[in-house]
Backbone of each chain as nested JSON, in Angstrom:
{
  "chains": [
    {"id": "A", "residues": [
      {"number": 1, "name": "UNK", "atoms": {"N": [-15.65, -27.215, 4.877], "CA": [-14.647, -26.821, 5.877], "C": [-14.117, -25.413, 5.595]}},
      {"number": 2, "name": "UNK", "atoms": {"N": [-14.044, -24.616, 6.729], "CA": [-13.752, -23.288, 6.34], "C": [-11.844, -23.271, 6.287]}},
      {"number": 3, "name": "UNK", "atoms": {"N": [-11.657, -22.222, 5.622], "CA": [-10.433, -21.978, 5.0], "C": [-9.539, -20.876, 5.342]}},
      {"number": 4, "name": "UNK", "atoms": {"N": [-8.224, -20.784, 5.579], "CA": [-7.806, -19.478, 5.722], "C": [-7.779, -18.639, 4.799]}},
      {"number": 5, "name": "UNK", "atoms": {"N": [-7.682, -17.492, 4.638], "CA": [-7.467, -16.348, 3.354], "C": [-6.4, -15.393, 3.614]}},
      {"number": 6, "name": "UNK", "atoms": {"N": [-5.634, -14.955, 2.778], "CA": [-4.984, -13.855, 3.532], "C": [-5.529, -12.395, 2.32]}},
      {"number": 7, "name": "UNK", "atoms": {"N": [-6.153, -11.826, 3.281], "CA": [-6.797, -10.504, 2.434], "C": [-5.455, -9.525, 2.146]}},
      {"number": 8, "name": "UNK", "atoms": {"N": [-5.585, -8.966, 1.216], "CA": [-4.572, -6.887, 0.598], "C": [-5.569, -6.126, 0.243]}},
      {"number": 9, "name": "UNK", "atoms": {"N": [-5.95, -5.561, 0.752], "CA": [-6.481, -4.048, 0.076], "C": [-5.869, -2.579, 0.316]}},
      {"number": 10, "name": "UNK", "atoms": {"N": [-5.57, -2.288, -1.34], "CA": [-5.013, -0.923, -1.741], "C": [-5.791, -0.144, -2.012]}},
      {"number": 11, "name": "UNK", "atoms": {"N": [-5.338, 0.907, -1.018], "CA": [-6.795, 1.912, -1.263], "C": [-5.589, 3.266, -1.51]}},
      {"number": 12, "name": "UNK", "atoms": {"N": [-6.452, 3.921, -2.941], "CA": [-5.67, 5.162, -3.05], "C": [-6.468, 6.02, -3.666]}},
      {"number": 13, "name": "UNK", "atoms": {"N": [-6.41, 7.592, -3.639], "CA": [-7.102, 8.529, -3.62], "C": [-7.93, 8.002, -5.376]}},
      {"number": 14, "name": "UNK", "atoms": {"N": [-8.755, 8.716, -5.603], "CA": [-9.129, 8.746, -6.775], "C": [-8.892, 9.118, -7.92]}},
      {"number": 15, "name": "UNK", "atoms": {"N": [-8.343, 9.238, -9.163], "CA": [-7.675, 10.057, -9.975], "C": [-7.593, 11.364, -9.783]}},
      {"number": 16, "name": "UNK", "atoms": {"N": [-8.859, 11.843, -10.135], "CA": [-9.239, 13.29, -10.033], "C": [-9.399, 14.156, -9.016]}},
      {"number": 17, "name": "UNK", "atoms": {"N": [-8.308, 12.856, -7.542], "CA": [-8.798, 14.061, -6.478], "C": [-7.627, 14.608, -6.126]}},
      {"number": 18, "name": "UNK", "atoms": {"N": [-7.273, 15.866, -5.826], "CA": [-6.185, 16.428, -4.813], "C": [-5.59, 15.558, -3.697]}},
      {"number": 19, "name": "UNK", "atoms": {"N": [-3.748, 15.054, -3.932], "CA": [-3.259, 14.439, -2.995], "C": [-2.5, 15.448, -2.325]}},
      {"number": 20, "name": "UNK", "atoms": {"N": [-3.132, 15.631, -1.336], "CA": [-2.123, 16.466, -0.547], "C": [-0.999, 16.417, 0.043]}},
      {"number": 21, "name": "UNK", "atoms": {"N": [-1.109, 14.977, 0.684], "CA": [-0.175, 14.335, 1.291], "C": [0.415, 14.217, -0.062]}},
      {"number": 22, "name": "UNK", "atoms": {"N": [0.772, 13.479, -1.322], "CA": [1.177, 13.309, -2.064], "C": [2.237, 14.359, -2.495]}},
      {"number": 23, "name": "UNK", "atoms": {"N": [1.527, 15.642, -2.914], "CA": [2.318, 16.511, -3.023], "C": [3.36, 17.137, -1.816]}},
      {"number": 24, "name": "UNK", "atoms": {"N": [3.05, 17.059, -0.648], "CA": [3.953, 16.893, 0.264], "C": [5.196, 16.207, 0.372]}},
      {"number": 25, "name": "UNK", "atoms": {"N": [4.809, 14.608, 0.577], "CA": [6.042, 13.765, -0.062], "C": [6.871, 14.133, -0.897]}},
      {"number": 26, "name": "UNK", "atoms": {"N": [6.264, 14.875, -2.344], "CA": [6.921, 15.194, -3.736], "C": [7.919, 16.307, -3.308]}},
      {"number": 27, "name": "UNK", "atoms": {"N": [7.73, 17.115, -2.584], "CA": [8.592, 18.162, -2.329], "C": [9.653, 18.031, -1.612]}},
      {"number": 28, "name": "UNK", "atoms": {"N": [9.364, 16.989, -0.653], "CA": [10.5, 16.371, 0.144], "C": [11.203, 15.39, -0.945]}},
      {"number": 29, "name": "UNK", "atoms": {"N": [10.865, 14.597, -1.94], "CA": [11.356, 13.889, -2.833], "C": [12.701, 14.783, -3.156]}},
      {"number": 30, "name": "UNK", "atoms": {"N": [12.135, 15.835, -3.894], "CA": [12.792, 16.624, -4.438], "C": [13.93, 17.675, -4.177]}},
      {"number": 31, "name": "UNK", "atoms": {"N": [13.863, 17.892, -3.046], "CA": [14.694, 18.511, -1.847], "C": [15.673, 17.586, -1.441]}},
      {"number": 32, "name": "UNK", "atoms": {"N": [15.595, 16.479, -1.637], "CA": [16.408, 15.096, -1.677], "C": [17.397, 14.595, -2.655]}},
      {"number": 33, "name": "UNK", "atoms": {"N": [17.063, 15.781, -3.924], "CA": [17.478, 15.49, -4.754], "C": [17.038, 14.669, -5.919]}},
      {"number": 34, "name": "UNK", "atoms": {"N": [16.129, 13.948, -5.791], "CA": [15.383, 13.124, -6.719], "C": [14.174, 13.514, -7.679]}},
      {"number": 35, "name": "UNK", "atoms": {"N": [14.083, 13.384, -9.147], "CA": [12.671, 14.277, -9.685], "C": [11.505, 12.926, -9.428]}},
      {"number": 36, "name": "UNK", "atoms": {"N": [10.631, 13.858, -8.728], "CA": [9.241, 13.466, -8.489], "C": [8.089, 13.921, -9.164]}},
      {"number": 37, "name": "UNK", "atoms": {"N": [7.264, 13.188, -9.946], "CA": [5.794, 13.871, -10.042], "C": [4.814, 12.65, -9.819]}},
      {"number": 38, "name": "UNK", "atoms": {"N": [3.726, 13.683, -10.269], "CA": [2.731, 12.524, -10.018], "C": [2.552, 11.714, -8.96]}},
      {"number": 39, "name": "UNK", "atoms": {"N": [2.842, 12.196, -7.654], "CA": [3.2, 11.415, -6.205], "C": [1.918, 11.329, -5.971]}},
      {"number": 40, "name": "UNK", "atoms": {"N": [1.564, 10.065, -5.386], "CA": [0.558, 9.789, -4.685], "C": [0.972, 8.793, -3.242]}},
      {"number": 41, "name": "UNK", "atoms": {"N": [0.023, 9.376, -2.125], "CA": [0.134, 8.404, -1.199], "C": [-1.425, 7.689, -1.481]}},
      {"number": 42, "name": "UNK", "atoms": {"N": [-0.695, 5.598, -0.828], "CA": [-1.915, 5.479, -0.678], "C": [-1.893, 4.572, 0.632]}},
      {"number": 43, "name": "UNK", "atoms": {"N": [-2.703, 3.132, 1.057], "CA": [-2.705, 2.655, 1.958], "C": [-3.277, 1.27, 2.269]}},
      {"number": 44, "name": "UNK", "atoms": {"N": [-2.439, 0.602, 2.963], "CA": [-2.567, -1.07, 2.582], "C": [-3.29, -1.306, 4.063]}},
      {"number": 45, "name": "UNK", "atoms": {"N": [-3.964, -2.16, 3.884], "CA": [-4.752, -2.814, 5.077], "C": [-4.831, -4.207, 4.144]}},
      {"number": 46, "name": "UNK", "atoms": {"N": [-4.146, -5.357, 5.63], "CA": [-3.843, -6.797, 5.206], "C": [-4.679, -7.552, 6.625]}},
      {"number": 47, "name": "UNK", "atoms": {"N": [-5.541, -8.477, 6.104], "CA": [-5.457, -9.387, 7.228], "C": [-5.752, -10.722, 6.874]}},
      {"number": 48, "name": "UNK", "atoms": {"N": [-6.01, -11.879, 7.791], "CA": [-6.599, -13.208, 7.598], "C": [-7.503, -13.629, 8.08]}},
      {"number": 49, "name": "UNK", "atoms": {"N": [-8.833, -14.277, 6.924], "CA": [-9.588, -14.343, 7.279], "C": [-10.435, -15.682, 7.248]}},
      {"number": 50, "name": "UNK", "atoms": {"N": [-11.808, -16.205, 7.289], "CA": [-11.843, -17.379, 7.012], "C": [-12.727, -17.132, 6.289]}},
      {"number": 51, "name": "UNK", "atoms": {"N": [-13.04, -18.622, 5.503], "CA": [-14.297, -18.057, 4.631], "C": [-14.29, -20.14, 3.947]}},
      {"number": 52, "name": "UNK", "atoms": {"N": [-15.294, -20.316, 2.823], "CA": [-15.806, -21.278, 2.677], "C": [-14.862, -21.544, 0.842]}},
      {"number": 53, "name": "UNK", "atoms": {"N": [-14.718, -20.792, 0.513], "CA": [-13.77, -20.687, -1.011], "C": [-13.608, -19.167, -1.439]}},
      {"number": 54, "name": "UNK", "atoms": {"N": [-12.521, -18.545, -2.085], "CA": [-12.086, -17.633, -2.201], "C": [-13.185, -16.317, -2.901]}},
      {"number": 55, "name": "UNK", "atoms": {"N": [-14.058, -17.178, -3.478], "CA": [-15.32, -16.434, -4.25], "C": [-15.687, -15.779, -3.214]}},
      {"number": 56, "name": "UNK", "atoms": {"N": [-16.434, -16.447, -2.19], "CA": [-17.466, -16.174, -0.934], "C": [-16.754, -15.068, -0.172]}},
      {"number": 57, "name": "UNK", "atoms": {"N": [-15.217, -15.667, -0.194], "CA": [-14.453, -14.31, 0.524], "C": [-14.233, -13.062, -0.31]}},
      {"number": 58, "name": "UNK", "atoms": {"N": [-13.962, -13.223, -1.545], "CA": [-14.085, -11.504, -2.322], "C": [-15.404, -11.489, -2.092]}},
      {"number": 59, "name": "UNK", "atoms": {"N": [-16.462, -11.641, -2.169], "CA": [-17.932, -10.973, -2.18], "C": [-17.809, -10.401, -0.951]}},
      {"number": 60, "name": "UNK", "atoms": {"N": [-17.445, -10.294, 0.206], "CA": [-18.074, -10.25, 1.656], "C": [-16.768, -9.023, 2.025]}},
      {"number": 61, "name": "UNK", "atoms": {"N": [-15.252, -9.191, 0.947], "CA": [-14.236, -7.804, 1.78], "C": [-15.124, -7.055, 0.886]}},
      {"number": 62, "name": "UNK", "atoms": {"N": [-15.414, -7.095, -0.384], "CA": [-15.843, -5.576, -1.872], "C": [-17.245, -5.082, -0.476]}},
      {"number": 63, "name": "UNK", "atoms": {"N": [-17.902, -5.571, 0.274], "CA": [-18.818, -5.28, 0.88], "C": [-18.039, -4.383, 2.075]}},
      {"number": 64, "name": "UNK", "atoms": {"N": [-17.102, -5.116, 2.898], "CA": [-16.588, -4.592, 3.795], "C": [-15.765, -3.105, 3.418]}},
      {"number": 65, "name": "UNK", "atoms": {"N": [-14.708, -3.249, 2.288], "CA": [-14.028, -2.321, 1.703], "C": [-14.949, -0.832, 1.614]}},
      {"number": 66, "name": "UNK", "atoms": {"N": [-16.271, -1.193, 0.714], "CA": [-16.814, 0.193, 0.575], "C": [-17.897, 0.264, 1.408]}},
      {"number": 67, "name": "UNK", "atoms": {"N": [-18.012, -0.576, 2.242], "CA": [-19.005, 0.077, 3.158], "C": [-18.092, 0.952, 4.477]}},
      {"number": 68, "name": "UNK", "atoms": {"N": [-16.996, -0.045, 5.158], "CA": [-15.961, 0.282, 6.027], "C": [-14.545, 0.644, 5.33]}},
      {"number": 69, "name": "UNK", "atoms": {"N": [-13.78, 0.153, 5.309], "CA": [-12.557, 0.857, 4.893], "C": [-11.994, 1.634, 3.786]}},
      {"number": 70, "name": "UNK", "atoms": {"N": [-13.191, 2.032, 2.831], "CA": [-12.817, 3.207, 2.313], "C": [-14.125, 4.606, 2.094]}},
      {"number": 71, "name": "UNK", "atoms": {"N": [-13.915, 5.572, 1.617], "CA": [-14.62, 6.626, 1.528], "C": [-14.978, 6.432, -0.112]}},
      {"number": 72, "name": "UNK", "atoms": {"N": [-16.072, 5.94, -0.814], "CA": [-16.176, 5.539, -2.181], "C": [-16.212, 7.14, -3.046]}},
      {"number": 73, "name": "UNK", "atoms": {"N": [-16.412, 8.48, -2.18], "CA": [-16.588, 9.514, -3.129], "C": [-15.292, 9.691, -3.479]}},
      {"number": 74, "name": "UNK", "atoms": {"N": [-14.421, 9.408, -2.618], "CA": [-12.714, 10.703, -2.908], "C": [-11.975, 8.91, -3.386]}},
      {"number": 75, "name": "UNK", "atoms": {"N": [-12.122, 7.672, -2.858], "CA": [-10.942, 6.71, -2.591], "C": [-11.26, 5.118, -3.695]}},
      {"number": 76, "name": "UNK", "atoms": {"N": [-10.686, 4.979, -4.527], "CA": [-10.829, 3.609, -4.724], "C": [-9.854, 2.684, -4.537]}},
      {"number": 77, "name": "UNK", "atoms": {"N": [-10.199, 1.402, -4.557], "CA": [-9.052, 0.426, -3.959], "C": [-8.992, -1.037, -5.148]}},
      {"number": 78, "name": "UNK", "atoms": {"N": [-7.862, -1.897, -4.859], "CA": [-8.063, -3.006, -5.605], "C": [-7.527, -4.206, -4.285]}},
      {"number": 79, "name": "UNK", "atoms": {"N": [-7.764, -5.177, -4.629], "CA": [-8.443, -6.103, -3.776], "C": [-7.376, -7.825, -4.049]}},
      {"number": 80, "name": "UNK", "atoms": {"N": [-6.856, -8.343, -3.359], "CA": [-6.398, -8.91, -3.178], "C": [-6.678, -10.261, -2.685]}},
      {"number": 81, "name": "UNK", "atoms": {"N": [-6.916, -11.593, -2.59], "CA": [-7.161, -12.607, -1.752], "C": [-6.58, -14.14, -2.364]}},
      {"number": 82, "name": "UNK", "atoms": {"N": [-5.654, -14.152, -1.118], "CA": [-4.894, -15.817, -1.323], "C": [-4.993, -16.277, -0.341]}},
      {"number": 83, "name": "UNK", "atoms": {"N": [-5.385, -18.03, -0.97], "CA": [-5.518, -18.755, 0.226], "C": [-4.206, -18.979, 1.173]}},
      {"number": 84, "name": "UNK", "atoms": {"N": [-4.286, -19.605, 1.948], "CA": [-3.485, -19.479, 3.146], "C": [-3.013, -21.439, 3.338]}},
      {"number": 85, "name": "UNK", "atoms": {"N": [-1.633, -21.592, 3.368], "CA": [-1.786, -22.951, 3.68], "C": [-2.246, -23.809, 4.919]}},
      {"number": 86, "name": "UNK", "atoms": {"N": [-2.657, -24.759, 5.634], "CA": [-3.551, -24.731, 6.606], "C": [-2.172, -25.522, 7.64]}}
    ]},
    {"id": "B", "residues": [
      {"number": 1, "name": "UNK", "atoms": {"N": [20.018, 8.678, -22.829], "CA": [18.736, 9.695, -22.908], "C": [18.052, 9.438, -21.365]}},
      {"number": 2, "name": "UNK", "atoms": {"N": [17.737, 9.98, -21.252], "CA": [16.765, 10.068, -19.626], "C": [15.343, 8.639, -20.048]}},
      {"number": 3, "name": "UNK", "atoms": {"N": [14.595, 8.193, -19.243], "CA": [13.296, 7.985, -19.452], "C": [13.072, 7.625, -17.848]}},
      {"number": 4, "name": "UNK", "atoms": {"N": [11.466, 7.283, -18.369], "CA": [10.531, 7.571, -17.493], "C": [10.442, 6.513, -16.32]}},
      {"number": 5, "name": "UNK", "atoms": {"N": [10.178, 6.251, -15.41], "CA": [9.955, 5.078, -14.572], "C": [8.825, 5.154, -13.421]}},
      {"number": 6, "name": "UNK", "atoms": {"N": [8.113, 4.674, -13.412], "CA": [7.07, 4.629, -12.066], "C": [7.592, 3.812, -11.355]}},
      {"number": 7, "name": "UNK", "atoms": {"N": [7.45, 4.414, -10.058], "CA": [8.057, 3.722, -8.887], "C": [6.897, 3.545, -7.4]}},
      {"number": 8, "name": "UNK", "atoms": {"N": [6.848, 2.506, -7.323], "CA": [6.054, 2.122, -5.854], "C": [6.886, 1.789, -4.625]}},
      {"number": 9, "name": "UNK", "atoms": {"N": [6.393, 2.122, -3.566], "CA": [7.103, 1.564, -2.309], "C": [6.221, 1.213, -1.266]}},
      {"number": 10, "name": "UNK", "atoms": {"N": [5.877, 0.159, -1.285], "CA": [5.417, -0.283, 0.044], "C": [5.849, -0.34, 1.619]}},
      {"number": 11, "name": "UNK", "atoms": {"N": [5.267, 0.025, 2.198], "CA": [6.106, 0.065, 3.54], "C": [5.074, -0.571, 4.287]}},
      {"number": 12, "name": "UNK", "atoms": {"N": [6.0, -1.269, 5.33], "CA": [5.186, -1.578, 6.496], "C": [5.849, -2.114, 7.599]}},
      {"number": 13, "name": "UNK", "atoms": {"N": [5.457, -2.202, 8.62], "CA": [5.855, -2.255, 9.968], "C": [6.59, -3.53, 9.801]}},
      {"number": 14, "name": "UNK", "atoms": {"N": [7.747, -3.298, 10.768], "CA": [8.634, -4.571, 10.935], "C": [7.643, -5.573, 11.604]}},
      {"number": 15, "name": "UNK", "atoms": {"N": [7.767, -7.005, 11.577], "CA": [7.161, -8.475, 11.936], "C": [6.995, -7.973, 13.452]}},
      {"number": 16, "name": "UNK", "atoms": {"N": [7.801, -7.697, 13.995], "CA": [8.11, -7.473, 15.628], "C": [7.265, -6.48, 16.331]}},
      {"number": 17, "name": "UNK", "atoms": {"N": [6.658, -5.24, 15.757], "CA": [6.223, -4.318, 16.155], "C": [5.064, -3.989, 16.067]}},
      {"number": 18, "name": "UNK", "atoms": {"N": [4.385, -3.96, 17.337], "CA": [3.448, -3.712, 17.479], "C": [2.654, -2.798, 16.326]}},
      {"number": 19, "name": "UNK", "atoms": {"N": [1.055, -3.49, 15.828], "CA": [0.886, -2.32, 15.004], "C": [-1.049, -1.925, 15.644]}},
      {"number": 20, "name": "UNK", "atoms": {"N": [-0.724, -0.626, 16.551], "CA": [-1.906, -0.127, 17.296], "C": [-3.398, 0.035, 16.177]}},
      {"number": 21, "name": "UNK", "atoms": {"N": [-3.12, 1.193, 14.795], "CA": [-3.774, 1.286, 13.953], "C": [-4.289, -0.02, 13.185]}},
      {"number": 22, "name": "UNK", "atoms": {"N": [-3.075, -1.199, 13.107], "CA": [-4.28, -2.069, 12.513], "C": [-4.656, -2.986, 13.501]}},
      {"number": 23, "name": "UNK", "atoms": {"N": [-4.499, -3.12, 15.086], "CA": [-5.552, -3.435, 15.888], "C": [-6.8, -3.074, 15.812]}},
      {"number": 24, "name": "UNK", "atoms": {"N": [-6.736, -1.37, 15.862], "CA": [-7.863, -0.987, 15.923], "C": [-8.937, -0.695, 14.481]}},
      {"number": 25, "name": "UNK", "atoms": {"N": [-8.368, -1.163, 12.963], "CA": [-8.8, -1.801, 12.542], "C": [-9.341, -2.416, 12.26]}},
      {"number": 26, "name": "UNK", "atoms": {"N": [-8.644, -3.938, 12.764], "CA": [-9.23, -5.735, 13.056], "C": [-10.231, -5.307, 14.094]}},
      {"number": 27, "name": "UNK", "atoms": {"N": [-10.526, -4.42, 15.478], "CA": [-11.872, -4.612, 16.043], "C": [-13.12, -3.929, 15.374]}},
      {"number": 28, "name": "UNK", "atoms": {"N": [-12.974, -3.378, 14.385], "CA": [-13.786, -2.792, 13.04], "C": [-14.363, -3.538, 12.414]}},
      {"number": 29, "name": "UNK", "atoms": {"N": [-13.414, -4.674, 11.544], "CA": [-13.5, -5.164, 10.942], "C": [-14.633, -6.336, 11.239]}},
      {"number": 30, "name": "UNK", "atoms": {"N": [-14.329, -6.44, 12.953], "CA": [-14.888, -8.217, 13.419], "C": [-16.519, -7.485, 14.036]}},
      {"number": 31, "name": "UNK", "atoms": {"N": [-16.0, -6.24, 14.289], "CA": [-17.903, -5.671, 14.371], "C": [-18.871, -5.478, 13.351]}},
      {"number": 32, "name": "UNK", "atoms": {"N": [-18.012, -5.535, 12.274], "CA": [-18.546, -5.237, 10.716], "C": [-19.346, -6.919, 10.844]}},
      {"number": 33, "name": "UNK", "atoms": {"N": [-18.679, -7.867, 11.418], "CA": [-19.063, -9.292, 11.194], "C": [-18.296, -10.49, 10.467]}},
      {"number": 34, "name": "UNK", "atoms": {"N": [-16.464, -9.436, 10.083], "CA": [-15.713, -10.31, 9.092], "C": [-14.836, -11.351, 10.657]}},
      {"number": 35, "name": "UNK", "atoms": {"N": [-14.459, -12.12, 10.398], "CA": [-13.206, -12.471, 10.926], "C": [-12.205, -11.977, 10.887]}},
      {"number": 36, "name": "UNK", "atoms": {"N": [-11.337, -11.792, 11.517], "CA": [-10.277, -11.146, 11.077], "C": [-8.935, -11.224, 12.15]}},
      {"number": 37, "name": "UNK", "atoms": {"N": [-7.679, -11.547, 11.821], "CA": [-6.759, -11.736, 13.358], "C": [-5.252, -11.237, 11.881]}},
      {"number": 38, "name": "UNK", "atoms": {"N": [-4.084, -11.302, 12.607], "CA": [-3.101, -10.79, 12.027], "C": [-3.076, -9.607, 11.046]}},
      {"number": 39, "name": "UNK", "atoms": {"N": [-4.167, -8.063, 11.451], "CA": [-4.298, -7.095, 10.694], "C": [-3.043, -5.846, 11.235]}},
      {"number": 40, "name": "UNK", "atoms": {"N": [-2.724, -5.338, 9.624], "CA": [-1.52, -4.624, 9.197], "C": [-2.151, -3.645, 8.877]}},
      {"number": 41, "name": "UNK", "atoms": {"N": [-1.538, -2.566, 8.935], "CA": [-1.592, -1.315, 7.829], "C": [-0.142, -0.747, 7.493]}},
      {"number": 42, "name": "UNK", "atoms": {"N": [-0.485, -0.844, 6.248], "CA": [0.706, -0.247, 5.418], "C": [0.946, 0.898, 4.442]}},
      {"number": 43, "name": "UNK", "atoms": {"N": [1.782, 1.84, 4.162], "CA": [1.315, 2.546, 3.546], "C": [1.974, 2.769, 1.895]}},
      {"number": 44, "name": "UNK", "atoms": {"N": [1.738, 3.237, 1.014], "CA": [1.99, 3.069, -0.539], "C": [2.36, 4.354, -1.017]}},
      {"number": 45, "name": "UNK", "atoms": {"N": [3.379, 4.523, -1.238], "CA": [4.093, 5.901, -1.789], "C": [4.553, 5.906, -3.328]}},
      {"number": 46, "name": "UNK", "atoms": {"N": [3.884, 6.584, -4.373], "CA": [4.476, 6.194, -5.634], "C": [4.697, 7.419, -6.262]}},
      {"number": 47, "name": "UNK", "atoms": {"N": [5.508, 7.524, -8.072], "CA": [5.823, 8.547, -8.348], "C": [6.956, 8.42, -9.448]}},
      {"number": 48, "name": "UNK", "atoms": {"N": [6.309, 9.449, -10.343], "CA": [7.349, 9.06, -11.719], "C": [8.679, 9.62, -11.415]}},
      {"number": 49, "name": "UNK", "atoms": {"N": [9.734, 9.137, -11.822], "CA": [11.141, 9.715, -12.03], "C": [11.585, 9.57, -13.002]}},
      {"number": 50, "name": "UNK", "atoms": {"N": [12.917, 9.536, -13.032], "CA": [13.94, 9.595, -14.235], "C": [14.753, 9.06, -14.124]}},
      {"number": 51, "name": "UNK", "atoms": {"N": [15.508, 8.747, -14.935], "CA": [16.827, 8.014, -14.945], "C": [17.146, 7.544, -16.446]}},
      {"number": 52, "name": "UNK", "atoms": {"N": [18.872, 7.067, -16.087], "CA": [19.4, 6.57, -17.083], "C": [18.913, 4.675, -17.591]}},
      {"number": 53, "name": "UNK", "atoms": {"N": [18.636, 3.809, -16.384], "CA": [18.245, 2.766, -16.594], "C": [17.816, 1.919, -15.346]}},
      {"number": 54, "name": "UNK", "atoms": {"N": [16.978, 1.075, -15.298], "CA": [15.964, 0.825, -13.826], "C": [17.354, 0.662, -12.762]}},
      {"number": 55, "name": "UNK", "atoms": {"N": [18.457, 0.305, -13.193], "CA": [19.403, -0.6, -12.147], "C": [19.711, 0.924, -11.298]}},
      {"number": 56, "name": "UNK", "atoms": {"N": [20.145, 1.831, -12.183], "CA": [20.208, 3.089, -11.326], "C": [19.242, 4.14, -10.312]}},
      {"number": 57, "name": "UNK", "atoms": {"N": [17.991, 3.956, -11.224], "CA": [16.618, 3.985, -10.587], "C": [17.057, 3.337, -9.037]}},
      {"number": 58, "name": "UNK", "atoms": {"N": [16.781, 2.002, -9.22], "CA": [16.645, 1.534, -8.067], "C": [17.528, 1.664, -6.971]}},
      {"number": 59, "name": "UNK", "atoms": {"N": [18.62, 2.031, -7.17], "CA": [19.467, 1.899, -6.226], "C": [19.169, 3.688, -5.837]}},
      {"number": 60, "name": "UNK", "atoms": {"N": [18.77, 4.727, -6.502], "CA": [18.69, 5.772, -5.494], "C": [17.162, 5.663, -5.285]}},
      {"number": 61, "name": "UNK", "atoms": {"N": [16.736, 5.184, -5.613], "CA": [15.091, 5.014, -4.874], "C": [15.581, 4.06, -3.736]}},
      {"number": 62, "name": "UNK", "atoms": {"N": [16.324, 3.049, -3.308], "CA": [16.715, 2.672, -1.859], "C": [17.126, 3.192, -0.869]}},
      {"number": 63, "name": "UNK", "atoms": {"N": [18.342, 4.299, -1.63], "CA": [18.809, 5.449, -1.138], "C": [17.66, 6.5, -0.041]}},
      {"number": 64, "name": "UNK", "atoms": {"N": [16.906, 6.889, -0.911], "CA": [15.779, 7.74, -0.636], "C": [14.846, 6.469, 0.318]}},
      {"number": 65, "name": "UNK", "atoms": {"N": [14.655, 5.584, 0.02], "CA": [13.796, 5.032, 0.903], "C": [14.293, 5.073, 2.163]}},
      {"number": 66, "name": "UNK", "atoms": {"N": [15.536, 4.848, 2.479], "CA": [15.911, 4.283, 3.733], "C": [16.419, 5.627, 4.937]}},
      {"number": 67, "name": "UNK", "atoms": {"N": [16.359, 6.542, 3.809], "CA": [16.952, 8.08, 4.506], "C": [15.627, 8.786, 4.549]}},
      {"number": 68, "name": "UNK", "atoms": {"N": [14.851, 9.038, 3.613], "CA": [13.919, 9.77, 3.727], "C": [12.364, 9.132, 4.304]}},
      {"number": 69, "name": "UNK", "atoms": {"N": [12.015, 8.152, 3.74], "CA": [10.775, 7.424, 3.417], "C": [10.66, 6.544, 4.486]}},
      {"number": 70, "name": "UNK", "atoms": {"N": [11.416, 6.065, 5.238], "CA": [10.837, 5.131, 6.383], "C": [11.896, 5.376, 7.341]}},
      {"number": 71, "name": "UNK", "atoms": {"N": [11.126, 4.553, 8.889], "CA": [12.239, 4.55, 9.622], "C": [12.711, 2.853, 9.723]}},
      {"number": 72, "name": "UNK", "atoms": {"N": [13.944, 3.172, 9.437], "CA": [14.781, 1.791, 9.506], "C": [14.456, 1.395, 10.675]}},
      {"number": 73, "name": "UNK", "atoms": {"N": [14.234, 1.369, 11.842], "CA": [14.179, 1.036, 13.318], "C": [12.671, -0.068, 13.052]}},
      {"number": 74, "name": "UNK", "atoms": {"N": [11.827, 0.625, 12.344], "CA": [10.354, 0.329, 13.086], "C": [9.679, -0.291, 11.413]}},
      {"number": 75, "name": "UNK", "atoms": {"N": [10.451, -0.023, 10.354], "CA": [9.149, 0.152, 9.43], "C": [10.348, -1.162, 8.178]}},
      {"number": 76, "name": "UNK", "atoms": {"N": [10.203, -1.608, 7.029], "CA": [10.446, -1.992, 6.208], "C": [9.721, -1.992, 4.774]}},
      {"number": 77, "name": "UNK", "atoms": {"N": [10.425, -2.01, 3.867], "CA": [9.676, -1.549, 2.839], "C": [10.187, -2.573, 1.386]}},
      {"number": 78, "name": "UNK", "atoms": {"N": [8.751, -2.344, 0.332], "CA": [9.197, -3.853, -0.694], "C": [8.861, -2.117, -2.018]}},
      {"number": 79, "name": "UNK", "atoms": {"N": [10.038, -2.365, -2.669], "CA": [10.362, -1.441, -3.909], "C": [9.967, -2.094, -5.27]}},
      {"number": 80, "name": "UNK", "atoms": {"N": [9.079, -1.414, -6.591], "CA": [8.843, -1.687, -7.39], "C": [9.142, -0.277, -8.167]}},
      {"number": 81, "name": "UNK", "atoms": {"N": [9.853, -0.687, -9.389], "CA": [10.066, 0.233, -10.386], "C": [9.787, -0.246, -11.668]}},
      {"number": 82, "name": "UNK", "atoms": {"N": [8.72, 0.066, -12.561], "CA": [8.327, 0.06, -13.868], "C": [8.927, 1.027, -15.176]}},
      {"number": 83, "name": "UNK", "atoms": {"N": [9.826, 0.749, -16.031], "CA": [9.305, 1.552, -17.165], "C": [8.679, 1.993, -17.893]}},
      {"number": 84, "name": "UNK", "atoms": {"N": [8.483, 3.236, -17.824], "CA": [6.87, 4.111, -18.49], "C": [7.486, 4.162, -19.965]}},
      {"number": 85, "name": "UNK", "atoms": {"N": [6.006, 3.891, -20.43], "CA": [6.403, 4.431, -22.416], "C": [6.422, 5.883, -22.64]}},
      {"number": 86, "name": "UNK", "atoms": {"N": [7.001, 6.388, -23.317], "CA": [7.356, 7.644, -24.044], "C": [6.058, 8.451, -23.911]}}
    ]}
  ]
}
C-alpha cells in the first residue's frame, strides 16, 4: 500500500562558490545594525509525496534533486523525508 | 566577552497564500514522473554574529527578522541560533 511522505530539500550554494545574494543580505544585516558574516542564502522546496517505504522515496527525490532541482556544479543540498500520518 | 553564534532563518509563505513558484515547481516535479501536491518554496538565510548570550542573540535576530528579513503580511519564519566554538 502506498504511503504519504512529506519531502525538505535544502539546497545551498556550494562552499567555495561566491554568494552574491548572500553578501547582499550581509550588508543590509549590517546597516541594521547587526554583525554579519559568512551570510549565505539558500532555498527550501517541500512537498508530499507517495511512495511504497521511505527508502524507495529517498532513492527517487536524490534522483529528482540533482537531476531537476538543483545545479550539481555551483549547489548542494540535504534531503529530508517523513512519513505522513494517513 | 562577546562569542560566536550561527544563526538560520527559515522563511516561508504564510498557510493562506498562494505560493505561484512552488506551483510551478510541483508541475516540474510531476513531469519529472514524481507525485507531488502541497509544494512550497522557502527560503534560508544564515550567518555568524555576536553576542553576549543566545537569549539576546535571539531576540535581535527577531527584531531583524520581522523588520528587515520578511514581510509580516505574506511570509513567516522558524529561527535557529547555535553556539559556535572559539
Amino acid at each position: 500500500m502506498m504511503k504519504k511522505f512529506r519531502v525538505k530539500v535544502e539546497i545551498r550554494l556550494k562552499d567555495g562558490i561566491l554568494d552574491a545574494e548572500g553578501r547582499t543580505i550581509e550588508r543590509a544585516i549590517k546597516r541594521f545594525g547587526i554583525e554579519a558574516e559568512n551570510t549565505r542564502k539558500g532555498k527550501i522546496i517541500e512537498f508530499t509525496t507517495v511512495g511504497d517505504n521511505k527508502e524507495e522515496v529517498v532513492e527517487k527525490i536524490k534522483r529528482l534533486a540533482n537531476e531537476l532541482l538543483i545545479n550539481p556544479l555551483t549547489e548542494q543540498y540535504i534531503l529530508e523525508v517523513k512519513g505522513e500520518e494517513a
